[in-house]
C-alpha positions as CSV (number, residue, x, y, z in Angstrom):
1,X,-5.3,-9.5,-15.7
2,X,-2.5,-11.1,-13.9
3,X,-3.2,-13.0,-11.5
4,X,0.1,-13.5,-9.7
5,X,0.7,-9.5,-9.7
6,X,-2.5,-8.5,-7.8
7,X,-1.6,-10.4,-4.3
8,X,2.2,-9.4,-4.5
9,X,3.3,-7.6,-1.3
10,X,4.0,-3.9,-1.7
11,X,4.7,-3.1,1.8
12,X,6.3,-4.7,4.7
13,X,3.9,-2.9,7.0
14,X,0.8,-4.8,5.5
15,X,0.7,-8.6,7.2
16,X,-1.2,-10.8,6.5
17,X,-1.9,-11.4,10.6
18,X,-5.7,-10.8,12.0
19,X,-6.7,-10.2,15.1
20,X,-8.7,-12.5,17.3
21,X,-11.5,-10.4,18.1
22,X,-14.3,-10.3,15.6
23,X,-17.7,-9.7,15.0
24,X,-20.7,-10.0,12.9
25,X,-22.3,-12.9,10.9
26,X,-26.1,-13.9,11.0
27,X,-27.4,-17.4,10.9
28,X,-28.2,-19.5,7.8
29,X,-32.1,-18.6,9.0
30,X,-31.4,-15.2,9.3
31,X,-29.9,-14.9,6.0
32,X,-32.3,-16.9,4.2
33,X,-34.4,-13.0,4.4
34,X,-31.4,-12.3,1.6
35,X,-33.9,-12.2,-1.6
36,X,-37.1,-12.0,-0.3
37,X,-38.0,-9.9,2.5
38,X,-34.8,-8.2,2.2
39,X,-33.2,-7.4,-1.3
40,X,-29.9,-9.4,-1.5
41,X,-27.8,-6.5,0.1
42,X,-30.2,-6.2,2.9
43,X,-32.3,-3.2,2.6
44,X,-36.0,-3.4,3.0
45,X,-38.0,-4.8,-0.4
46,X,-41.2,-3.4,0.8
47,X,-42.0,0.3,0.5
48,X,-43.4,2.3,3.2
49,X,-46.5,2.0,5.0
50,X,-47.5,6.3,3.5
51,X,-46.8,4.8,0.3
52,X,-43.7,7.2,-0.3
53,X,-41.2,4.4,-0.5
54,X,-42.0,2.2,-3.0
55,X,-40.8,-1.8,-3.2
56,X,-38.1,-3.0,-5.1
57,X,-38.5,-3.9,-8.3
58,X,-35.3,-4.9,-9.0
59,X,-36.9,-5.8,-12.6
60,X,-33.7,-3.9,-14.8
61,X,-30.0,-5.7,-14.9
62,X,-28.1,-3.8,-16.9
63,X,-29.5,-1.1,-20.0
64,X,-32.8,-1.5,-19.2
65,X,-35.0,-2.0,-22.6
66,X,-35.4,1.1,-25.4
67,X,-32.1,2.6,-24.4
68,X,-29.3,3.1,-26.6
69,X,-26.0,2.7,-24.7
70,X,-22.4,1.6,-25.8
71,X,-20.9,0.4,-22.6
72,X,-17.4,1.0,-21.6
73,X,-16.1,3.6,-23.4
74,X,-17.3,6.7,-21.2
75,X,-20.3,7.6,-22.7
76,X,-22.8,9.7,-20.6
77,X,-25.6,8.3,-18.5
78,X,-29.0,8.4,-20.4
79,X,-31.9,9.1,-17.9
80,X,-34.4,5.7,-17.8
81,X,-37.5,7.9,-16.6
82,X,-37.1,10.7,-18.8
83,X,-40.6,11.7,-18.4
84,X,-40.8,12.0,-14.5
85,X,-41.7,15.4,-13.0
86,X,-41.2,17.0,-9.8
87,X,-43.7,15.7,-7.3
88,X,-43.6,19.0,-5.2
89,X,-40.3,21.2,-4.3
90,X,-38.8,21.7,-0.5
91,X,-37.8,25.2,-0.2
92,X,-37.3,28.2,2.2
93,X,-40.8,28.9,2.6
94,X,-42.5,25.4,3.4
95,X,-38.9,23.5,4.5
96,X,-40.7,23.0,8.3
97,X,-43.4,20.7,6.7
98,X,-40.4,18.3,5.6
99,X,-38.0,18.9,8.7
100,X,-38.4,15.4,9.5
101,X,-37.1,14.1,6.7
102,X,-34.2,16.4,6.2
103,X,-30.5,16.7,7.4
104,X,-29.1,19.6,9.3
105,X,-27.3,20.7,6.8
106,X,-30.3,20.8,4.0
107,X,-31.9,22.6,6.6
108,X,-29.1,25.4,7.0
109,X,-28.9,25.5,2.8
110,X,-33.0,26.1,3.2
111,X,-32.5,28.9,5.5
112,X,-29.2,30.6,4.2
113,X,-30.9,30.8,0.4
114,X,-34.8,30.8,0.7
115,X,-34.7,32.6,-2.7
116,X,-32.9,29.9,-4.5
117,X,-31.9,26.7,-3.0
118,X,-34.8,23.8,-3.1
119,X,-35.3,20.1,-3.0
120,X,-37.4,18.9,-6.2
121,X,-38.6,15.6,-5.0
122,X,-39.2,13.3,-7.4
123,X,-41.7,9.7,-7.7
124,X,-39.6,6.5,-5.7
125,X,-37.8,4.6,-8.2
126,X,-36.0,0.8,-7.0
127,X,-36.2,-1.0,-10.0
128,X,-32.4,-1.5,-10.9
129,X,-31.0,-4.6,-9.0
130,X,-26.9,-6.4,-8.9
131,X,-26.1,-9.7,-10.8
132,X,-27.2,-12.9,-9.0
133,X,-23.6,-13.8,-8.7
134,X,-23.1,-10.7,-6.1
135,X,-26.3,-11.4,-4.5
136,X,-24.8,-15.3,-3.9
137,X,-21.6,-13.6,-2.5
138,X,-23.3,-11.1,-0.3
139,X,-25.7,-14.2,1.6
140,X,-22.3,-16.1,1.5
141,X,-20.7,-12.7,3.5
142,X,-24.0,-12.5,5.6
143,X,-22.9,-16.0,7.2
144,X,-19.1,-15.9,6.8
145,X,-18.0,-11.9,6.9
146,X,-17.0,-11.0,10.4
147,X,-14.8,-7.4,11.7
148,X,-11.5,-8.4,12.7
149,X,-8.6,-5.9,14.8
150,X,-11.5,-4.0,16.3
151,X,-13.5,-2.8,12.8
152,X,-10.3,-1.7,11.2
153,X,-10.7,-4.5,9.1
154,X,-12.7,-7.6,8.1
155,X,-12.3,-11.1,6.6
156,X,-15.6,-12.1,3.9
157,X,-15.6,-13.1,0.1
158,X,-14.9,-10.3,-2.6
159,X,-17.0,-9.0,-4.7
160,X,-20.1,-8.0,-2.2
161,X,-20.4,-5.7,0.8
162,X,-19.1,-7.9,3.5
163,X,-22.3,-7.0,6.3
164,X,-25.5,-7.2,4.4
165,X,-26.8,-7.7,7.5
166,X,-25.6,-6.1,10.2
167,X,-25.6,-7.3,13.3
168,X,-24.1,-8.0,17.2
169,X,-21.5,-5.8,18.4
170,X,-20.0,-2.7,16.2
171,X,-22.5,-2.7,14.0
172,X,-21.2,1.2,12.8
173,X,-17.8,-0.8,11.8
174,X,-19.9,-3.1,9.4
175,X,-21.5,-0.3,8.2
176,X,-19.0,1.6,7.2
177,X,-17.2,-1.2,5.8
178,X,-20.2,-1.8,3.2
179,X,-19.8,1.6,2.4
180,X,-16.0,1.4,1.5
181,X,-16.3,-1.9,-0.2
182,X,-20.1,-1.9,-2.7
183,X,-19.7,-3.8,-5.8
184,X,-18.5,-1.4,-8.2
185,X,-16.1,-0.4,-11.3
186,X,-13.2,-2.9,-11.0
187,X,-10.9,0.0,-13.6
188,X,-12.8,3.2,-13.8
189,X,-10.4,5.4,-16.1
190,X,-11.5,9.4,-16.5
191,X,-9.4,11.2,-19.2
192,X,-10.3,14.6,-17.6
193,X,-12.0,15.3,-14.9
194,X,-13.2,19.0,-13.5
195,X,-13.6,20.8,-10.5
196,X,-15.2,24.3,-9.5
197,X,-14.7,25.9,-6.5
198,X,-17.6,28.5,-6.6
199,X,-17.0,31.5,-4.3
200,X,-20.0,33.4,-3.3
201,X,-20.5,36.0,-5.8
202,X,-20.5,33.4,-8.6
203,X,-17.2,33.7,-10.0
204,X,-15.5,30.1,-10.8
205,X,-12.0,28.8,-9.9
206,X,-11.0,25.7,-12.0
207,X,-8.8,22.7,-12.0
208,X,-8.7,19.9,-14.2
209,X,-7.5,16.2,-13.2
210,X,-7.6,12.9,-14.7
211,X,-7.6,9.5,-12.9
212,X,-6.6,5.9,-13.1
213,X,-8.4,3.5,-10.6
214,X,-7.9,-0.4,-10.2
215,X,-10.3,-1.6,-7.2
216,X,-9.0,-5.2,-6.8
217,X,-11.9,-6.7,-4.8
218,X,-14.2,-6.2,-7.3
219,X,-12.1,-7.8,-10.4
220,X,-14.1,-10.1,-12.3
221,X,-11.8,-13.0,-11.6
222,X,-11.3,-12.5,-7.9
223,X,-15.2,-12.1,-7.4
224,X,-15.9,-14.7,-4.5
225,X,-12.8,-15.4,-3.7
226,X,-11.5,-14.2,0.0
227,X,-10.3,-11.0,0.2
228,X,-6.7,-10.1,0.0
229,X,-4.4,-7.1,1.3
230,X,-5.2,-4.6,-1.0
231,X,-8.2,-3.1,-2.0
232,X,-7.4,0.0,-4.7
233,X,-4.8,1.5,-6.5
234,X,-5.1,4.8,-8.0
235,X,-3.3,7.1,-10.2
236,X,-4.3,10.8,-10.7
237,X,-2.6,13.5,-12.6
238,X,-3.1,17.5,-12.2
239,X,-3.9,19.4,-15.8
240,X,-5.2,22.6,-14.2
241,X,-4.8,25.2,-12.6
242,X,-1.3,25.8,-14.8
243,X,1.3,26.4,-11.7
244,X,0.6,22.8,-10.7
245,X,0.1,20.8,-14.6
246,X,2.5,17.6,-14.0
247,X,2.0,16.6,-10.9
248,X,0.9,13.2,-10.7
249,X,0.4,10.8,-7.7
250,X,-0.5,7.0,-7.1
251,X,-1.5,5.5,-4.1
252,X,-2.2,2.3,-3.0
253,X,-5.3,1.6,-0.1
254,X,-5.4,-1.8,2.1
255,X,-8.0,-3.5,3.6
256,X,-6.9,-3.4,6.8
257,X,-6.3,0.0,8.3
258,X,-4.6,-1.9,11.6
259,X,-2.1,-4.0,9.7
260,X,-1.3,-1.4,7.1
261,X,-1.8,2.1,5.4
262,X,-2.6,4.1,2.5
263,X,0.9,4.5,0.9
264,X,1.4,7.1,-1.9
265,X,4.3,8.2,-3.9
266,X,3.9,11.9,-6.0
267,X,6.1,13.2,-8.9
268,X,6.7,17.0,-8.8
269,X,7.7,18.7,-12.4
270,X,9.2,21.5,-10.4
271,X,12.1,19.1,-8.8
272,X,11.6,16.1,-11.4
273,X,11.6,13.9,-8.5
274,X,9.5,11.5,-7.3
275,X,9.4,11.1,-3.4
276,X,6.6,8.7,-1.0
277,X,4.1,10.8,1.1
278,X,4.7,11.0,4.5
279,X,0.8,10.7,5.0
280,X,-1.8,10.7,2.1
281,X,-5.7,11.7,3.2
282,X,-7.3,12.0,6.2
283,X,-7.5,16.6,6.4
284,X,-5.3,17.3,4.0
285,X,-6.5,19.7,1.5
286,X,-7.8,18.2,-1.8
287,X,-6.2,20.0,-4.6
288,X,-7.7,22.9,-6.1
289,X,-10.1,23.5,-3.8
290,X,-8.8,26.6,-1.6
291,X,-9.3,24.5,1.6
292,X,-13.1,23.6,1.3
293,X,-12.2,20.0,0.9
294,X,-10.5,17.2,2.1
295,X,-8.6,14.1,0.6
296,X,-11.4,12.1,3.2
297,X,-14.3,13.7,1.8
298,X,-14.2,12.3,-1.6
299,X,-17.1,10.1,-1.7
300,X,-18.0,11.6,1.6
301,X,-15.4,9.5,3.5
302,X,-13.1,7.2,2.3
303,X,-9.8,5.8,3.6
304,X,-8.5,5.0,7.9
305,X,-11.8,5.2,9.8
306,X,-8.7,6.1,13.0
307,X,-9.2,9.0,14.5
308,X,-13.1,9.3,14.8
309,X,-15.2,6.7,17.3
310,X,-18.2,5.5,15.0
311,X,-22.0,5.1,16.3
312,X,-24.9,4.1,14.5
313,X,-27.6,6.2,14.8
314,X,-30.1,3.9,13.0
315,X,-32.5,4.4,9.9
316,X,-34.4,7.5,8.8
317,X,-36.4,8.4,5.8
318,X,-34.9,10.9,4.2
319,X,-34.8,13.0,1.0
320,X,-31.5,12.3,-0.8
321,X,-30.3,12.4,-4.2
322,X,-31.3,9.1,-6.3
323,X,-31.6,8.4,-9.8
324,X,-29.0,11.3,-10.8
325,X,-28.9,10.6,-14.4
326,X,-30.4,14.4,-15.5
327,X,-27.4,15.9,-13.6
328,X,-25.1,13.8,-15.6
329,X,-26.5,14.3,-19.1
330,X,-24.0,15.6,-22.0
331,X,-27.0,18.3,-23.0
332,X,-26.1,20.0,-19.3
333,X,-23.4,22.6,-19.8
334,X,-21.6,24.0,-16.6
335,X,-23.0,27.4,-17.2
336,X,-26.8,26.3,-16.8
337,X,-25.6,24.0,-13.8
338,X,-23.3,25.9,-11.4
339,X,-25.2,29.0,-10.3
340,X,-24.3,30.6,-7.5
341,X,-24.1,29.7,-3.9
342,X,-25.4,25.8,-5.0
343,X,-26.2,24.1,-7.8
344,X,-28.8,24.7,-10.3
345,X,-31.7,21.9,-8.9
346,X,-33.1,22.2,-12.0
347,X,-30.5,19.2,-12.5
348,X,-31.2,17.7,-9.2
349,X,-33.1,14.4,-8.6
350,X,-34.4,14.0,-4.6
351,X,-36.7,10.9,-3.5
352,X,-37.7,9.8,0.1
353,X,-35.4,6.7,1.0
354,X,-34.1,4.8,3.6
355,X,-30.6,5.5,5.2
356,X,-28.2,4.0,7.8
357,X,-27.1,7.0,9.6
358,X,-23.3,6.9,11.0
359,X,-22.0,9.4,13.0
360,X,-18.0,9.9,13.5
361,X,-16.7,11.7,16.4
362,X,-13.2,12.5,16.5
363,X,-11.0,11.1,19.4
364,X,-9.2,13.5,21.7
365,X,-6.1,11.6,20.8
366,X,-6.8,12.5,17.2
367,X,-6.4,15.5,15.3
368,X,-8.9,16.7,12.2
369,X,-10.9,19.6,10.6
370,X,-13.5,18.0,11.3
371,X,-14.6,17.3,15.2
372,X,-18.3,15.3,14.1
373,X,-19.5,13.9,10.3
374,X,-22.5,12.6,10.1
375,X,-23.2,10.2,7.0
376,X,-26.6,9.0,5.3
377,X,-25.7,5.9,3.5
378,X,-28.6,4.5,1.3
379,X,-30.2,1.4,2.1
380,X,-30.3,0.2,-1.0
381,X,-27.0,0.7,-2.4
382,X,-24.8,1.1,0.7
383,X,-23.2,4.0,-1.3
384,X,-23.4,7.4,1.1
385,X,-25.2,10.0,-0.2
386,X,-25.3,12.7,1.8
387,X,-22.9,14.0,4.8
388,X,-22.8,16.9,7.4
389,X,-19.4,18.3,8.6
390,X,-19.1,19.9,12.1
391,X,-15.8,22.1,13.3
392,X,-14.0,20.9,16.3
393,X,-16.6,23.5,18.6
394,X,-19.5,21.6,17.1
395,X,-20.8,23.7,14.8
396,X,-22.2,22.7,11.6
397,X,-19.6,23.9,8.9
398,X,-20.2,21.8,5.6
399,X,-23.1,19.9,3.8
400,X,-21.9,17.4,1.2
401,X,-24.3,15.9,-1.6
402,X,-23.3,12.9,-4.0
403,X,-24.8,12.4,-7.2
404,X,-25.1,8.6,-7.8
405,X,-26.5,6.4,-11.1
406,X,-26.9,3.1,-12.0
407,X,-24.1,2.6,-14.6
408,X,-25.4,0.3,-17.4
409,X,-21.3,-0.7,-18.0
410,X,-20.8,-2.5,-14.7
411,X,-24.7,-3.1,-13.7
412,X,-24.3,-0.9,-10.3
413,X,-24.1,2.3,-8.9
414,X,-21.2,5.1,-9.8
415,X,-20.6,7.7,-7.8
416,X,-20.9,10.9,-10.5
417,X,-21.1,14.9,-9.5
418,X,-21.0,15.5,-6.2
419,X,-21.2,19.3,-4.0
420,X,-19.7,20.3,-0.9
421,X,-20.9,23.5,0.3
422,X,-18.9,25.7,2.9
423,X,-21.7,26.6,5.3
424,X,-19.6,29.2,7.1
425,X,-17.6,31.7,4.4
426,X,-20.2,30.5,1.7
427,X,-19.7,29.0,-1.5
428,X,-19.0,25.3,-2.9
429,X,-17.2,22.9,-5.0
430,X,-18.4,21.0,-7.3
431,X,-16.5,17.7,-7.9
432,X,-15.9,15.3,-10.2
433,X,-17.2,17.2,-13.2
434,X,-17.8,15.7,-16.7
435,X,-20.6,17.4,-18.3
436,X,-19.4,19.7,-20.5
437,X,-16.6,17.1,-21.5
438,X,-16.8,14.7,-24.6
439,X,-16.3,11.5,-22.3
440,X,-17.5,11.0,-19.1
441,X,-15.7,8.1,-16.8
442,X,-15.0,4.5,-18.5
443,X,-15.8,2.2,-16.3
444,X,-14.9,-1.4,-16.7
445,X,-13.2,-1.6,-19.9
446,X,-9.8,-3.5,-18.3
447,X,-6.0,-2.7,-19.1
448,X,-4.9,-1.7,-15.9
449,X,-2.6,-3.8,-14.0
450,X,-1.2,-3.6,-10.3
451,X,2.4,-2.5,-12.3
452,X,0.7,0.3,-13.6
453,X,0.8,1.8,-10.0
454,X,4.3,1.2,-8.7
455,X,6.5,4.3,-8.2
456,X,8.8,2.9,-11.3
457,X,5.7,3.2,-13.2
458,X,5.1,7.2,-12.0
459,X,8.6,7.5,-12.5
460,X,8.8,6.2,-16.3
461,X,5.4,8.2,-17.2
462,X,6.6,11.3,-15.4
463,X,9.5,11.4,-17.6
């Protein structure tokens, strides 16, 4: 990887220039909890007092032992607990007993398909930790990291969530911010990629993508190092549905939403031209998904945190997806897996666990599909797992569920399948589909440069 190339400017609109106001950072006391009382991203290493949480572990780095896995070239995920069962099922008969630990929108799935829908909970499982030298640069961030140009960006070391702590004022800011910026794949290539949209009586629309992506902050040679201008760069490619094969966009995502923007260029077969995006995210519709989901929604919310004002609402205990590996598996075909109204839980993988709980409103100066989101981010991974989407009256119109894994090629978590079901017509997508396909994504195998991304470079591969 060249060095030089990943710090060149791209835009004149992204300066270098921080604001004065900032917040966060703990004492060297405070963060000496990094490691013992706290795992080394900050999430509670003891279990619960009922016993349904259990303590990190943190005993696997990497493949853990009796597992056969090639890393880096997109092979599936193989389950680690392969012979865990179903402690007991939430469903539309006994979902009250469990309404405490349970979104709104879980609870709407529960009551719209009592026949069908349910939440196998499965045994607590913490046993898969980070590599020490993330854990040094998130107790380095919990002293150092601090919010800068009122949370739309931050200053702290790469590598590492920049808050493992949160603390002082605009603590939803910091939150957020771990969620954008985990340690994860620095290139995660997919070849193909699917996407259902599932309309209520079952039948399936498809479309069929692949994708580039080179997240800069967590390049092995930057790791530590403070962070730059840009984050990611991207580069996705239509292959179905047929009317739109060709079209190909790459975009290119900051760190700081105040000094800059997500800029994207897209090359259209129809004209053979490639033209820049006015404005790339936020509500517009993802592709091939009739409307049901937005560019923001991919990994629940990514990109400008701008038109919504952010509150944290705290922890809950809460039964979330974890430990999604039998989803994943090559043996699951998309017949068997998308039924209906939901997906088959058959495939699913619940446990009780701890999650931050940020809640976006949108300001009345802003303009969005959606008027509230709520997010459940994972204590232990910062990754958010689940979301609920309200309509600009307030009512609850979406419930969104993301499939994560520990990926054995990059010793962390990767976001895999994930379900967003339209709570008002009915139906779902299901995104980021690799089941039935011979690789699934390849994650940290290099070869992607900054270059790669330019609009030159769509232009030249377009052609």
């Amino acid at each position: 990887m060249r060095k030089q190339q990943l710090w060149k400017p791209l835009a004149a609109s992204i300066a270098l220039t921080l604001s004065a106001s900032a917040y966060a950072k703990v004492s060297p006391q405070e963060a000496t909890k990094l490691g013992s009382e706290l795992t080394c991203v900050g999430a509670v290493a003891s279990g619960n007092e009922a016993g349904t949480i259990p303590p990190f572990s943190g005993k696997w780095l990497g493949t853990p032992p009796g597992i056969d896995y090639t890393p880096n070239v997109g092979q599936h995920p193989i389950d680690p607990y392969p012979q865990d069962k179903p402690l007991f099922s939430i469903d539309g008969q006994n979902w009250k007993q469990y309404k405490d630990n349970l979104t709104e929108g879980q609870i709407a799935l529960l009551q719209r398909f009592p026949d069908t829908f349910r939440i196998p909970v499965y045994q607590g499982r913490r046993d898969f930790r980070y590599p020490d030298q993330i854990c040094e640069v998130a107790k380095k961030n919990a002293t150092e990291g601090e919010l800068v140009d009122e949370g739309m960006g931050f200053k702290a070391l790469m590598g590492a969530i920049p808050f493992p702590i949160p603390s002082g004022e605009n603590q939803a800011m910091q939150v957020l911010a771990n969620h954008n910026f985990p340690f994860r794949a620095y290139t995660e290539v997919m070849e193909q990629r699917d996407l259902a949209e599932v309309n209520t009586s079952g039948e399936i629309t498809w479309g069929r993508t692949f994708n580039n992506g080179l997240n800069i902050v967590t390049a092995p040679d930057y790791i530590g190092k403070p962070i730059g201008e840009i984050m990611a760069y991207s580069d996705t490619g239509t292959l179905l549905p047929t009317r739109d094969k060709g079209k190909r966009t790459v975009s290119i995502e900051p760190v700081n939403f105040a000094q800059g923007q997500r800029l994207a260029w897209t090359y259209n077969p129809g004209t053979r031209r490639v033209r820049q995006l006015p404005e790339y995210g936020f509500d517009t519709p993802a592709a091939g998904t009739s409307g049901k989901m937005t560019i923001d929604q991919d990994r629940l919310m990514n990109g400008s945190p701008e038109r919504y004002d952010w509150e944290l609402k705290g922890k809950r205990e809460i039964y979330v997806p974890a430990n999604a590996y039998r989803v994943h598996e090559e043996s699951v075909s998309y017949d068997d897996l998308l039924t209906p109204n939901h997906a088959n839980p058959t495939f699913m993988r619940y446990e009780l666990r701890r999650v931050w709980v940020l809640e976006g409103n949108l300001k009345s100066t802003h303009r969005h599909k959606y008027g509230k989101r709520v997010m459940y981010i994972d204590e232990d991974t910062w990754h958010g797992v689940i979301s609920d989407y309200y309509d600009t009256r307030g009512e609850l119109v979406n419930h969104a569920l993301l499939n994560y894994y520990y990926a054995y090629d990059m010793d962390a978590w990767q976001a895999g399948t994930s379900f967003y079901h339209d709570l008002t017509t009915g139906g779902y997508v299901a995104y980021n589909l690799f089941q039935d396909l011979a690789k699934g994504p390849i994650l940290n195998a290099g070869g992607l440069e900054p270059d790669n991304f330019t609009p030159a470079a769509l232009r030249r591969r377009a052609h």
